[in-house]
mmCIF file of the C-alpha atoms, coordinates in Angstrom:
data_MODEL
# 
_entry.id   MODEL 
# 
loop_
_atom_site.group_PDB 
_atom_site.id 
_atom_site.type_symbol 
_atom_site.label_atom_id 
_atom_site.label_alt_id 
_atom_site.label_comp_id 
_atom_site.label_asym_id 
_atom_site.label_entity_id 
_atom_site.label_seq_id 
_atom_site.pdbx_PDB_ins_code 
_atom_site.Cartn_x 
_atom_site.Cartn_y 
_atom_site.Cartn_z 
_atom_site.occupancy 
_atom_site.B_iso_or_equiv 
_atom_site.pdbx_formal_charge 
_atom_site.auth_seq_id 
_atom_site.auth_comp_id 
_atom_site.auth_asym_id 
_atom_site.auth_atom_id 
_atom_site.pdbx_PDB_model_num 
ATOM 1   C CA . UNK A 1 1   ? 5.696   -26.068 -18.200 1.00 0.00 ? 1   UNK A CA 1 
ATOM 2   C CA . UNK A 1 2   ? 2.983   -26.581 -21.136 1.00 0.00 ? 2   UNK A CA 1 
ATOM 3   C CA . UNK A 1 3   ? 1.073   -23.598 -22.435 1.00 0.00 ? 3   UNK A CA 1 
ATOM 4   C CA . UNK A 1 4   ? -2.138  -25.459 -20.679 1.00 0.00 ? 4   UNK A CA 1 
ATOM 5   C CA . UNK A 1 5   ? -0.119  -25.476 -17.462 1.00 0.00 ? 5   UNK A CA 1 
ATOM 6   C CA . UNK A 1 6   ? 0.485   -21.688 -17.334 1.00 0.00 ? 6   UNK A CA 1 
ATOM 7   C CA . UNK A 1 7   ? -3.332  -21.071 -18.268 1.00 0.00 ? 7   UNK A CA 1 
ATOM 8   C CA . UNK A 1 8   ? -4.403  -22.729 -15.326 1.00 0.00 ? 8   UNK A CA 1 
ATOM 9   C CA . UNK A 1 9   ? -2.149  -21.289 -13.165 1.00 0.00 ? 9   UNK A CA 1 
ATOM 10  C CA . UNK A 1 10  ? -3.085  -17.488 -14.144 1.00 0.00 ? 10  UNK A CA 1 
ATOM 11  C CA . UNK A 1 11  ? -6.717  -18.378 -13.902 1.00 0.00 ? 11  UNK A CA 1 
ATOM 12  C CA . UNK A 1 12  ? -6.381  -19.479 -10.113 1.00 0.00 ? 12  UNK A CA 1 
ATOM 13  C CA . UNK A 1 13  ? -4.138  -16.613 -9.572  1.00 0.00 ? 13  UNK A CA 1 
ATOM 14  C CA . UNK A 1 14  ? -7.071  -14.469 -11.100 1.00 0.00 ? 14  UNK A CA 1 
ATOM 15  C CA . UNK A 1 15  ? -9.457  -16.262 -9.695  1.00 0.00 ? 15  UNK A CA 1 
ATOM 16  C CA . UNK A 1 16  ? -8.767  -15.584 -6.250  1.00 0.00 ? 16  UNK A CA 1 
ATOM 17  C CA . UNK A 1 17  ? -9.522  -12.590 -6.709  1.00 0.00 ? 17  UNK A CA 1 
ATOM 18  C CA . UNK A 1 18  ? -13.228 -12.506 -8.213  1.00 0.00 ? 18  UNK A CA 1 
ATOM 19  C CA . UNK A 1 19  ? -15.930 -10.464 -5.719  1.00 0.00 ? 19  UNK A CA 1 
ATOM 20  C CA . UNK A 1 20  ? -12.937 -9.770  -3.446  1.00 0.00 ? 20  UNK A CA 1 
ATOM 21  C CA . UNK A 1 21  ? -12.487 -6.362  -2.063  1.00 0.00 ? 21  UNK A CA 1 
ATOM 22  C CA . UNK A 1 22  ? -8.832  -5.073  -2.254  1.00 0.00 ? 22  UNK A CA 1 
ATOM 23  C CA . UNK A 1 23  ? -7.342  -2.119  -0.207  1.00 0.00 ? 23  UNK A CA 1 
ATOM 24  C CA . UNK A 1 24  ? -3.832  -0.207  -2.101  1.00 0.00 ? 24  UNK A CA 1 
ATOM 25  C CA . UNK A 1 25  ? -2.090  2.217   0.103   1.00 0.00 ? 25  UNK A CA 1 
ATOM 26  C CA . UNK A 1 26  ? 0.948   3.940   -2.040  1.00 0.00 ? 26  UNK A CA 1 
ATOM 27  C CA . UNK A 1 27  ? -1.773  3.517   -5.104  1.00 0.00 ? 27  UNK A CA 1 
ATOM 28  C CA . UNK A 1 28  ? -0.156  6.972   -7.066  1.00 0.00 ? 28  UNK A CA 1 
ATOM 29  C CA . UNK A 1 29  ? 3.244   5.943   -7.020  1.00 0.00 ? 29  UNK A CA 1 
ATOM 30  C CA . UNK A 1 30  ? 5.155   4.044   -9.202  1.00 0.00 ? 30  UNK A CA 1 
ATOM 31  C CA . UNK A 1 31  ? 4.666   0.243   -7.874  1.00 0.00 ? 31  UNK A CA 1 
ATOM 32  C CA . UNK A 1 32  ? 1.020   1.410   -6.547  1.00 0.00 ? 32  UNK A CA 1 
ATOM 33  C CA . UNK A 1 33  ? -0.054  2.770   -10.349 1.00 0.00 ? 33  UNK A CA 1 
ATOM 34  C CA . UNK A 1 34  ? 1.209   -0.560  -12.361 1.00 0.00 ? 34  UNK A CA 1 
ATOM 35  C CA . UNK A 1 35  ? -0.019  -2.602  -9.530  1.00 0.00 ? 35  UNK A CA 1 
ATOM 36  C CA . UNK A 1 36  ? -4.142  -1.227  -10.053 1.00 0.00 ? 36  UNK A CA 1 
ATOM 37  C CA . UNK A 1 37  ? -4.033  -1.353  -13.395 1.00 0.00 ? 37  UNK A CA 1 
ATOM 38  C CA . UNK A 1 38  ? -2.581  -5.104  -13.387 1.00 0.00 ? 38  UNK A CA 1 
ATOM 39  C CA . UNK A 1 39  ? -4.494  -6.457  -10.956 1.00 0.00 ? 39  UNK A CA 1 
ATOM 40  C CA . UNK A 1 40  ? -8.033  -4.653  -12.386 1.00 0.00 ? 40  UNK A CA 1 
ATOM 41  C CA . UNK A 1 41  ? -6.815  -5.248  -15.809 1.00 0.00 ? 41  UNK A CA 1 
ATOM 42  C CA . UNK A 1 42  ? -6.317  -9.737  -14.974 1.00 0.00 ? 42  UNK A CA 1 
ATOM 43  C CA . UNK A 1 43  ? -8.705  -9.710  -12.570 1.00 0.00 ? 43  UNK A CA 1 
ATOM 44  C CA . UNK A 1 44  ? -12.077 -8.457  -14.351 1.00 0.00 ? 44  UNK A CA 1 
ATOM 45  C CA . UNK A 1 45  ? -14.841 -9.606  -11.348 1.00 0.00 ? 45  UNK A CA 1 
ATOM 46  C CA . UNK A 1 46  ? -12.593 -7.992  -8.760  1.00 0.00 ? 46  UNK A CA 1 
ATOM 47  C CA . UNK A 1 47  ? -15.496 -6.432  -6.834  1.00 0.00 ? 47  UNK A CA 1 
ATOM 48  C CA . UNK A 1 48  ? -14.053 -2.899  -5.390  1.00 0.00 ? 48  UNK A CA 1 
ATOM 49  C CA . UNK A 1 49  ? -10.401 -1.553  -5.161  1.00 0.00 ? 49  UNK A CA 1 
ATOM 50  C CA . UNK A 1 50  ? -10.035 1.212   -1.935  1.00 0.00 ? 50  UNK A CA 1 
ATOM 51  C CA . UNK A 1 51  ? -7.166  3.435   -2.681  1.00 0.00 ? 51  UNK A CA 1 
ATOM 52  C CA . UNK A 1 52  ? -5.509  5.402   0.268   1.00 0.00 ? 52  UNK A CA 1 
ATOM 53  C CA . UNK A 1 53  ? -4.401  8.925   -0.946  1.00 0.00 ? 53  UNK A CA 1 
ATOM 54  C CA . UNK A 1 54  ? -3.520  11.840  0.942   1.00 0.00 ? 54  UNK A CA 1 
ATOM 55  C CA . UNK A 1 55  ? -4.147  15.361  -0.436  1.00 0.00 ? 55  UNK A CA 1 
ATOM 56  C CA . UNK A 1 56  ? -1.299  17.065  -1.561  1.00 0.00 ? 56  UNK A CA 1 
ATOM 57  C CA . UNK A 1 57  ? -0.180  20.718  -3.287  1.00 0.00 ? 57  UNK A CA 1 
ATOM 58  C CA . UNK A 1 58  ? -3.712  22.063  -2.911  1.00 0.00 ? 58  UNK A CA 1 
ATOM 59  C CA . UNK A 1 59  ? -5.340  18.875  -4.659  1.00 0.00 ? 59  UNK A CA 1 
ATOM 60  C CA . UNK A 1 60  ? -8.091  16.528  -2.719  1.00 0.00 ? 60  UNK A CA 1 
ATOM 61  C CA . UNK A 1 61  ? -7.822  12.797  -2.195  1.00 0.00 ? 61  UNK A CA 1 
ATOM 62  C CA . UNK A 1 62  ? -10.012 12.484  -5.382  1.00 0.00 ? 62  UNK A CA 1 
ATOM 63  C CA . UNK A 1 63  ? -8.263  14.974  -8.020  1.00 0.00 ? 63  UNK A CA 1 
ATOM 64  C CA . UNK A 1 64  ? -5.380  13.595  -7.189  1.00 0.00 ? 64  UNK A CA 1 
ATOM 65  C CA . UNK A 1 65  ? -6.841  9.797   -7.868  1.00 0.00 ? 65  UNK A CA 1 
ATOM 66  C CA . UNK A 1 66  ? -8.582  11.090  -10.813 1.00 0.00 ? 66  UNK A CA 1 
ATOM 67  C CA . UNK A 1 67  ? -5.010  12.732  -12.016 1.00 0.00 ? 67  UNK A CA 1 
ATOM 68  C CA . UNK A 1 68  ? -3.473  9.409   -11.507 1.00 0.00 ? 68  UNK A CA 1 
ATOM 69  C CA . UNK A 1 69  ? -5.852  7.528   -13.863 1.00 0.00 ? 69  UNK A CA 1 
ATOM 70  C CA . UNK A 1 70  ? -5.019  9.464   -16.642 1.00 0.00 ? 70  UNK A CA 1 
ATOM 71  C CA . UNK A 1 71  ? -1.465  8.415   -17.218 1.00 0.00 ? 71  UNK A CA 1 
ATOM 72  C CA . UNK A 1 72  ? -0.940  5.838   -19.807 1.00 0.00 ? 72  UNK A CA 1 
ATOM 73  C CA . UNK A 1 73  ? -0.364  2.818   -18.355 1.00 0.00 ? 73  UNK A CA 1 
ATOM 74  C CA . UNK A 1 74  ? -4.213  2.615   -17.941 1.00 0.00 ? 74  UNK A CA 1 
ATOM 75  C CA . UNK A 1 75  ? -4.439  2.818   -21.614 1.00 0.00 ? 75  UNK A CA 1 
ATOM 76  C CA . UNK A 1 76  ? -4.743  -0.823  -22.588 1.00 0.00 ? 76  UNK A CA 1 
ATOM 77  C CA . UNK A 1 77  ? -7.056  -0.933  -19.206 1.00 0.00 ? 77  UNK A CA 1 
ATOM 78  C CA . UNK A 1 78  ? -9.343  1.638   -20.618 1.00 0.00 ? 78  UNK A CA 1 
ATOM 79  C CA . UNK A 1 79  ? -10.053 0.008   -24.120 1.00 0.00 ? 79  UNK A CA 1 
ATOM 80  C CA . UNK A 1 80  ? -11.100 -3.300  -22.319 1.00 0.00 ? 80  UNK A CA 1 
ATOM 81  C CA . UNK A 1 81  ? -12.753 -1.643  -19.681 1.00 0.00 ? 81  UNK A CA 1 
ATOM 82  C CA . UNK A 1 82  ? -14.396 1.695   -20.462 1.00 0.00 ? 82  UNK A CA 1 
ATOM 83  C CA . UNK A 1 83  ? -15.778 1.503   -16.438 1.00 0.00 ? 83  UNK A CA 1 
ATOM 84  C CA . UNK A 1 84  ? -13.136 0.480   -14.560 1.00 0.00 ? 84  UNK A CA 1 
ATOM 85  C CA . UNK A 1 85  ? -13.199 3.725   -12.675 1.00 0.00 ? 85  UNK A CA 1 
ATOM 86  C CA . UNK A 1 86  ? -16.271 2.550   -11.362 1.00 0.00 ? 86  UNK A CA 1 
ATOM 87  C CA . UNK A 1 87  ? -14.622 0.142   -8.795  1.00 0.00 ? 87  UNK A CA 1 
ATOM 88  C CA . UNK A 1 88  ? -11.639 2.669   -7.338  1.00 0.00 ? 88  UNK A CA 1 
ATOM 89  C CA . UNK A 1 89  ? -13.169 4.349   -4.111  1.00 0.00 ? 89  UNK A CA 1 
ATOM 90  C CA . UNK A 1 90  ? -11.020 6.679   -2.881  1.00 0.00 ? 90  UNK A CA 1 
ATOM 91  C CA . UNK A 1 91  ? -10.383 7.112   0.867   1.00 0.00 ? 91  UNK A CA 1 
ATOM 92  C CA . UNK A 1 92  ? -8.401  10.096  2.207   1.00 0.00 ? 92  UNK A CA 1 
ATOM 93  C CA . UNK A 1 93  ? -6.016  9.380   4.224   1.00 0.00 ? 93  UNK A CA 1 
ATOM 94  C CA . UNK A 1 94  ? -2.200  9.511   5.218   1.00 0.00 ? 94  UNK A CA 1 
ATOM 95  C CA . UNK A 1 95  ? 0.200   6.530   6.930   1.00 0.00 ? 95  UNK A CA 1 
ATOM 96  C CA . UNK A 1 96  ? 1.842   8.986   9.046   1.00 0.00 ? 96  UNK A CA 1 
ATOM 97  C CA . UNK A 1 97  ? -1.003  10.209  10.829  1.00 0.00 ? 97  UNK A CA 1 
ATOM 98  C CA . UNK A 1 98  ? -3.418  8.020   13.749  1.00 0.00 ? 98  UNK A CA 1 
ATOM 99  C CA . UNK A 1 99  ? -5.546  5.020   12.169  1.00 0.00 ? 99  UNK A CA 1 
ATOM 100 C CA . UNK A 1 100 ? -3.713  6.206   8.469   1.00 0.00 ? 100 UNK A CA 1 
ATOM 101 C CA . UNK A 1 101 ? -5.911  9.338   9.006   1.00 0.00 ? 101 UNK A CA 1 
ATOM 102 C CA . UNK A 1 102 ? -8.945  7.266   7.497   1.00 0.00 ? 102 UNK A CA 1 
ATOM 103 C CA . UNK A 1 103 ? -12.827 8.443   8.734   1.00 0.00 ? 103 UNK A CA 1 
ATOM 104 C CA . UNK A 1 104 ? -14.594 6.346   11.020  1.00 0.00 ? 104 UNK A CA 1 
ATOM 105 C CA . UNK A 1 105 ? -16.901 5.493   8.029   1.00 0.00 ? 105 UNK A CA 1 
ATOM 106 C CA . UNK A 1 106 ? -14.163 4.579   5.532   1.00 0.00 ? 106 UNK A CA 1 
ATOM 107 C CA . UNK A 1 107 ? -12.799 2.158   8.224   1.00 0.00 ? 107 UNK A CA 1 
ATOM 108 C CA . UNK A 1 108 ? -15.952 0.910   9.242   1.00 0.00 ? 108 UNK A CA 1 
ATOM 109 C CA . UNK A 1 109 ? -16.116 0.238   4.952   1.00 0.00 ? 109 UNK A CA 1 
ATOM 110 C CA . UNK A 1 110 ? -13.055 -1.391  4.778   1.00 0.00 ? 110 UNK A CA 1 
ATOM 111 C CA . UNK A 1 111 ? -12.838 -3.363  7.694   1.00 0.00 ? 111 UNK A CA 1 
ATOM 112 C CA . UNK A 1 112 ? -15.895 -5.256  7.255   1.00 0.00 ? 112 UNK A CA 1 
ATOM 113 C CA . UNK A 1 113 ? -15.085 -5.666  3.124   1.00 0.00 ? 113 UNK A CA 1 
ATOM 114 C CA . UNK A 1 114 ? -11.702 -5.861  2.394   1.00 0.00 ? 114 UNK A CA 1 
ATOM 115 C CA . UNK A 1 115 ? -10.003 -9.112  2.114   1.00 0.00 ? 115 UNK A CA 1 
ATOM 116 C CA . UNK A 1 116 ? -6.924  -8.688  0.729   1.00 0.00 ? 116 UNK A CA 1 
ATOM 117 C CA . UNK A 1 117 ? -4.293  -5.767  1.486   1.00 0.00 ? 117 UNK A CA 1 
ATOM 118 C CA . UNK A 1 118 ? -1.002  -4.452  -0.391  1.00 0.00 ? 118 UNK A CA 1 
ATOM 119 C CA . UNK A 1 119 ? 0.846   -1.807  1.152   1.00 0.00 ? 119 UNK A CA 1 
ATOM 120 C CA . UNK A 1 120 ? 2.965   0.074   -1.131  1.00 0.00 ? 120 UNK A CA 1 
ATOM 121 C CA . UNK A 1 121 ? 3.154   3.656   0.522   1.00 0.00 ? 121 UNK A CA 1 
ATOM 122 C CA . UNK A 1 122 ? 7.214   4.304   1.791   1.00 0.00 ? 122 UNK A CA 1 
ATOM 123 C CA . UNK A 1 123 ? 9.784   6.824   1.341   1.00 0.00 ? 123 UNK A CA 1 
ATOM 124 C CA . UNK A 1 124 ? 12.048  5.875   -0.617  1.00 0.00 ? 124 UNK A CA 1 
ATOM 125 C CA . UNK A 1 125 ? 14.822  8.605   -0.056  1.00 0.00 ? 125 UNK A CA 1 
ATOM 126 C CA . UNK A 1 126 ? 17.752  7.508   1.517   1.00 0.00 ? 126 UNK A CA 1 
ATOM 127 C CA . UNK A 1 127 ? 18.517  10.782  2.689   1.00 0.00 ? 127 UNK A CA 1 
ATOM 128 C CA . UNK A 1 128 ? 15.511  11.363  4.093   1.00 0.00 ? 128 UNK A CA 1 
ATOM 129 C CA . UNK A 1 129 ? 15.535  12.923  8.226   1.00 0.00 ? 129 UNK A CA 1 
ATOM 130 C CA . UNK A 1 130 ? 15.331  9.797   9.942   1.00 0.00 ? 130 UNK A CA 1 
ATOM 131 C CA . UNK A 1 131 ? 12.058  10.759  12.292  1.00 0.00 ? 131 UNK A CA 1 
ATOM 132 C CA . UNK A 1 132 ? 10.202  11.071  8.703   1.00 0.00 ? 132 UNK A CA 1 
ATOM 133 C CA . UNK A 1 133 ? 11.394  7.880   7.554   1.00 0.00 ? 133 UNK A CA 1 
ATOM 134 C CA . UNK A 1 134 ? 10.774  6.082   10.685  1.00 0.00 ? 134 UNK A CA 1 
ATOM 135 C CA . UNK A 1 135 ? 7.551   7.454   11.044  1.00 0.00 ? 135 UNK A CA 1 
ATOM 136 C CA . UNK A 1 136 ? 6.392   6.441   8.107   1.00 0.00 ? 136 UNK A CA 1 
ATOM 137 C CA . UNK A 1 137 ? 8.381   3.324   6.672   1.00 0.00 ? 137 UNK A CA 1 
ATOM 138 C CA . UNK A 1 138 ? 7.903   1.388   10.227  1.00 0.00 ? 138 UNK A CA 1 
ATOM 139 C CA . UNK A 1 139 ? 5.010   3.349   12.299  1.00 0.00 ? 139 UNK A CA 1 
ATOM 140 C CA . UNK A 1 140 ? 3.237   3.134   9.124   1.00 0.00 ? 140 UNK A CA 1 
ATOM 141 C CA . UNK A 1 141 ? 3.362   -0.367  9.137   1.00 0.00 ? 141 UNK A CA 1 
ATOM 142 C CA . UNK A 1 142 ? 2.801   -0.587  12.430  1.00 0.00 ? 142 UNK A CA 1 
ATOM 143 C CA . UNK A 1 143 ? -0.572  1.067   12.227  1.00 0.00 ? 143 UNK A CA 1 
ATOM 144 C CA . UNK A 1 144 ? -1.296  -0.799  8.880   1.00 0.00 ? 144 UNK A CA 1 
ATOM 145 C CA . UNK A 1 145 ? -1.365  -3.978  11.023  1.00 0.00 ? 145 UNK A CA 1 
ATOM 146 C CA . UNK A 1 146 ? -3.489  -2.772  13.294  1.00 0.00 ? 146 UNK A CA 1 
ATOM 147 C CA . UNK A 1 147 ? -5.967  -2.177  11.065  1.00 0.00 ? 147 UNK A CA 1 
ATOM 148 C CA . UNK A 1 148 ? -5.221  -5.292  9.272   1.00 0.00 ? 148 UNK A CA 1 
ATOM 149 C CA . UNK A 1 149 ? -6.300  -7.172  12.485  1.00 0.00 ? 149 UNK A CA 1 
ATOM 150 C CA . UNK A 1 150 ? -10.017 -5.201  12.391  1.00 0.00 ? 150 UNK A CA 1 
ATOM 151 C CA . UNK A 1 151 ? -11.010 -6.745  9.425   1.00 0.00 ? 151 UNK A CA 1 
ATOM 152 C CA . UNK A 1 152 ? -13.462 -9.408  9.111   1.00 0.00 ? 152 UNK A CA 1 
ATOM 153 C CA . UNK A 1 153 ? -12.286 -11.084 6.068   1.00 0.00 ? 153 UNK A CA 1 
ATOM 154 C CA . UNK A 1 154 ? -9.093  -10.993 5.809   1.00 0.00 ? 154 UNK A CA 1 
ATOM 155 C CA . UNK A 1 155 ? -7.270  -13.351 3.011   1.00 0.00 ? 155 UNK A CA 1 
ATOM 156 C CA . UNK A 1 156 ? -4.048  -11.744 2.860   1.00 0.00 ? 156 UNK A CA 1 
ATOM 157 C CA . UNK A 1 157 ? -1.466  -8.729  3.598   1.00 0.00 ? 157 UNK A CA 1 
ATOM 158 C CA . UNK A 1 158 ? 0.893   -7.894  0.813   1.00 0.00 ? 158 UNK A CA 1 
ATOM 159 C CA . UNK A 1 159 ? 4.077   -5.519  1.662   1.00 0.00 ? 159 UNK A CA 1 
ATOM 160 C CA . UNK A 1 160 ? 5.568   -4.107  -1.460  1.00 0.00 ? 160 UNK A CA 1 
ATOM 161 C CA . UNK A 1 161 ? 8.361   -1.644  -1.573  1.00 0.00 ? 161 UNK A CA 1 
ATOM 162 C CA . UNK A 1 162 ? 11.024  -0.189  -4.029  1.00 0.00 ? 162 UNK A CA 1 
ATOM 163 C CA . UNK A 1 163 ? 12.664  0.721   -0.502  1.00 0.00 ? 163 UNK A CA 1 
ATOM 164 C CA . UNK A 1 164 ? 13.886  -2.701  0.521   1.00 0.00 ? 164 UNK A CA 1 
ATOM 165 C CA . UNK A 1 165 ? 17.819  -3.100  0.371   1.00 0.00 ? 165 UNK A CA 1 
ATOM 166 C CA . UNK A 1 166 ? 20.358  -4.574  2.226   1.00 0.00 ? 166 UNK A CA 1 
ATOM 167 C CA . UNK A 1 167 ? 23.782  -2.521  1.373   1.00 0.00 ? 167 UNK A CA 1 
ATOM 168 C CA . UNK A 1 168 ? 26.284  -3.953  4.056   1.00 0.00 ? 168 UNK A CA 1 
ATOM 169 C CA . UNK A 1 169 ? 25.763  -7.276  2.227   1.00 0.00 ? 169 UNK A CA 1 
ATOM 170 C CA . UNK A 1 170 ? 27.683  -8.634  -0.627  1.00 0.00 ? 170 UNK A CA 1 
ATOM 171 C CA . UNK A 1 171 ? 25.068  -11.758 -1.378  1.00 0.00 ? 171 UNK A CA 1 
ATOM 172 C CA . UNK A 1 172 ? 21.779  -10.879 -0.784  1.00 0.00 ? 172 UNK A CA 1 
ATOM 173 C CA . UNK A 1 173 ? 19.684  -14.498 -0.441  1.00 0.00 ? 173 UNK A CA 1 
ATOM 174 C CA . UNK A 1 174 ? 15.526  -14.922 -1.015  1.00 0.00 ? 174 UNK A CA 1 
ATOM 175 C CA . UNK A 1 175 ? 15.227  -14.774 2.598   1.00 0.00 ? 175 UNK A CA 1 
ATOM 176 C CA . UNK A 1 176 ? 13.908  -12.050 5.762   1.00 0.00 ? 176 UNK A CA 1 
ATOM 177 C CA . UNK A 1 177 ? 16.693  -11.012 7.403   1.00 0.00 ? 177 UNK A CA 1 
ATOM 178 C CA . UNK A 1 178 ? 16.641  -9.772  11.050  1.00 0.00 ? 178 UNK A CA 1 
ATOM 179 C CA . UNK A 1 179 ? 16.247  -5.992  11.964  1.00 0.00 ? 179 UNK A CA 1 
ATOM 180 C CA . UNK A 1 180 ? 19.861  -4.973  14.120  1.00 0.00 ? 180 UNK A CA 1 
ATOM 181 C CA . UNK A 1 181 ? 17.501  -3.102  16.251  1.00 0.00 ? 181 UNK A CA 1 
ATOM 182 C CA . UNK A 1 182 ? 13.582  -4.322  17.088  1.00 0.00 ? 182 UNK A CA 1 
ATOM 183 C CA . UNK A 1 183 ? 11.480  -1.997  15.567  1.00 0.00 ? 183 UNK A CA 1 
ATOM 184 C CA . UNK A 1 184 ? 9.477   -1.231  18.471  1.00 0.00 ? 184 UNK A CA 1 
ATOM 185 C CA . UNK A 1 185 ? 13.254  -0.427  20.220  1.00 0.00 ? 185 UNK A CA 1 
ATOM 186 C CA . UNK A 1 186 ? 13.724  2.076   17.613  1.00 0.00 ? 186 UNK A CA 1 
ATOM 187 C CA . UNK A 1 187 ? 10.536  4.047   17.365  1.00 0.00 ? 187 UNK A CA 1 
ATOM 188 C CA . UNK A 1 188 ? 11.226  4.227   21.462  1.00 0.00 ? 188 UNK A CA 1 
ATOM 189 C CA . UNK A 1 189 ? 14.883  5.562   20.915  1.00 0.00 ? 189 UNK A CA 1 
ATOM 190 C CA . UNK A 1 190 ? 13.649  8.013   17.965  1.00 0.00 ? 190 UNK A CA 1 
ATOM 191 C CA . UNK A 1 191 ? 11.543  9.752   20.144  1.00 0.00 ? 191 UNK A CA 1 
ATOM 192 C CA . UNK A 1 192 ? 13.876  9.728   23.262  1.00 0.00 ? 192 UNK A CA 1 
ATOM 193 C CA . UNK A 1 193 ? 16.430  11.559  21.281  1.00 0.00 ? 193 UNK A CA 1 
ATOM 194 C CA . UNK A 1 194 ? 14.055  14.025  19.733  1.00 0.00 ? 194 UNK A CA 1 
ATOM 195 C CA . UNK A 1 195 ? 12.594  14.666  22.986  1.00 0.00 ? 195 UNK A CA 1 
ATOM 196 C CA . UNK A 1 196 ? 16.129  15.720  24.160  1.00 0.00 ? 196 UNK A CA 1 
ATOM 197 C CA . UNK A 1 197 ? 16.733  17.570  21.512  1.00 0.00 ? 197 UNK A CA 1 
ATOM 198 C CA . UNK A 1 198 ? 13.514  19.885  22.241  1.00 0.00 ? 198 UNK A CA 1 
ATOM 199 C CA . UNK A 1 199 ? 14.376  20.216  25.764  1.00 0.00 ? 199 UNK A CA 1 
ATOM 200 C CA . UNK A 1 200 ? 17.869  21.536  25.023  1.00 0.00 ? 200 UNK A CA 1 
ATOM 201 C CA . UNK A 1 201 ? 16.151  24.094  22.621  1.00 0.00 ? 201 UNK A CA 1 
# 
């Protein structure tokens, strides 16, 4: 590919994204934090970025965005872009809980103008209690969708995840392999079992 090819290409790719509205769920961990400051840093007429951040250790939704913006990776992003800040709108939320815990007026925001979605927000602990993971690796996702299918301009859905593995494989191909249980079939057994469980106690 010529150097002339590749420029087109990443202007398309950046293109896409000028006066588009882009919702980040996971946004302070790892993937989340390199993904903002890649896409902001490529895509300079990106209109707004909505973060979903749930308050943690006695910090708001907001200190813990603002927290987040001062690592280092944002360095390079800062020097080209003093204001960047000015386009991350922070929305309080959490995947685990009803509608990700967002306020009527945050979804009514960004259902009518986000178009493009990346979810990033898993556990990633594979020794984490299985209702926890469940709850928020699949009902998440579940809910995610949901809200996915509110909004008026909708381009795209992105699922990102460090979590993704296939262990009782020895080849693993570029391909979507199915589930050995439906995931609506396990959320149903989950809370069978636990329901059991609480009765006996």
């Amino acid at each position: 590919m010529s150097e002339r090819d590749t420029d087109t290409t990443t202007s398309s790719i950046s293109s896409f994204y000028d006066e588009q509205s882009v919702f980040v769920t996971g946004a302070t961990g790892f993937v989340g934090k390199v993904l903002i400051e890649k896409l902001l840093r490529c895509s300079a007429k990106l209109k707004a970025m909505y973060v979903l951040v749930r308050p943690q250790r006695g910090k708001t939704a907001k200190q813990r965005t603002a927290d987040m913006l001062t690592d280092r990776v944002f360095d390079h992003l800062r020097t080209e872009q003093p204001t960047f800040t000015n386009k991350i709108i922070v929305c309080e939320g959490d995947i685990m809980k009803p509608n990700l815990g967002l306020s009527e007026e945050d979804t009514a925001t960004i259902t009518d103008n986000v178009s493009v979605v990346f979810h990033s927000a898993a556990t990633v602990k594979f020794d984490e209690p299985l209702k926890l993971s469940v709850k928020m690796n699949v009902v998440g996702v579940k809910q995610l969708i949901a809200l996915c299918h509110r909004m008026t301009n909708l381009k795209a859905l992105i699922h990102i995840s460090t979590a993704y593995s296939h262990c009782d494989r020895s080849q693993i191909d570029e391909t979507i392999y199915p589930p050995s249980l439906p995931p609506d079939k396990l959320i149903e057994t989950l809370n069978l079992c636990y329901c059991a469980c609480a009765r006996k106690i």
